[in-house]
N, C-alpha and C positions, 0 to 999 in steps of 0.2 A: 504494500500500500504506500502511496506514495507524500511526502510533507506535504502536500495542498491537501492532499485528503483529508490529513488527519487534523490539519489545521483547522480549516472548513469544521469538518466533524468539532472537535472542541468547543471552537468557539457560538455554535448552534447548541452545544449542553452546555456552556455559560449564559450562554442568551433565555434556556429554557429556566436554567436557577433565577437569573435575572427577573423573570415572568411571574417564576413561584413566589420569590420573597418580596412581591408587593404588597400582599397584604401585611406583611413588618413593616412596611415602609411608611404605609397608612396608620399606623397605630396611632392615638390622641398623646400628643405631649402633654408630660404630667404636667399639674401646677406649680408655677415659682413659688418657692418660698417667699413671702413678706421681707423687703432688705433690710427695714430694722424690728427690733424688737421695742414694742411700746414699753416705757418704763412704768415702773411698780409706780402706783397712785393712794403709797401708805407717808402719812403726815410721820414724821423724822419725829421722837419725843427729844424737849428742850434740853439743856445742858443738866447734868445733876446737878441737884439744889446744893452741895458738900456737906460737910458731917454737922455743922451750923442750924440745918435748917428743921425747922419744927417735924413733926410726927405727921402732921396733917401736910404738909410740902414733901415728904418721902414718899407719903403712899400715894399723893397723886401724881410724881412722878412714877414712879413704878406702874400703875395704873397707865398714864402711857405708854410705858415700854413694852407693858404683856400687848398693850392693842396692837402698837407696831409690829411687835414680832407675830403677833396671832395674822395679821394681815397681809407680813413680808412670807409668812410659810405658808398662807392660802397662795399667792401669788406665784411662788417658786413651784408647788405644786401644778401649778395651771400650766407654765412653760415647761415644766418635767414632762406633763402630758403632752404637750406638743411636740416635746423633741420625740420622743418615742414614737406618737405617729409618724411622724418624719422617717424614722429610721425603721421604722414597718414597711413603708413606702417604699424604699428605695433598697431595700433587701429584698423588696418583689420587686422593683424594677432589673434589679441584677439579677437574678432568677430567671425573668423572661428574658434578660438578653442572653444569660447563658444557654440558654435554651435554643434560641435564636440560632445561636451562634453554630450550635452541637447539629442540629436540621440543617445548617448550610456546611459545616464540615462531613456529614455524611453523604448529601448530593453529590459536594464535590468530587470526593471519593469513590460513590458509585462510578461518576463519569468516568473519570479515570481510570477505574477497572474496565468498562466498557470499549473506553479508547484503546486498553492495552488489550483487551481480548480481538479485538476487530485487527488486532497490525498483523 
């Protein structure tokens, strides 16, 4: 068989993988992530009153500070959950491409077996 032939041949089983992986081609691009992250919308409690300050100025500082912190660990929770979505997403996004990828390295290879049986 001659190099035109086999070329020819070839490049008609690239053309036909070409044809097959269009439907990967079409797939919906995920969503972009948000560029920033909105920041925490927890009031900062004031400076500690020092060792000076009355009983009733301790505990309503303190009394700020659990609110802050109760507010700053609802919030860090909320972006916890997002990263994690995040990284669900995009651990099936690489999945499907590995996948992708294993369906186009097997055509390949069928072809290739086909081109060498045919010489």
């Amino acid at each position: 068989m001659s190099r035109f032939t086999l070329a020819v041949g070839f490049t008609l089983a690239v053309a036909c993988v070409a044809l097959a992986s269009q439907g990967w081609a079409q797939a919906p691009a995920p969503a972009a992530a948000p560029a920033t992250t909105p920041a925490a919308n927890c009031p900062k409690p004031d400076a500690h009153p020092g060792r000076l300050a009355s009983d009733r100025q301790r505990a309503g500082w303190e009394k700020e500070v659990q609110a802050w912190q109760a507010c700053m660990k609802k919030y860090i929770g909320e972006m916890q959950a997002k990263a994690d979505q995040a990284v669900k997403t995009a651990n099936a996004t690489v999945a499907e491409s590995n996948a992708a990828i294993a369906d186009y390295n097997n055509a390949v290879k069928a072809i290739q077996a086909q081109v060498e049986a045919a010489k």
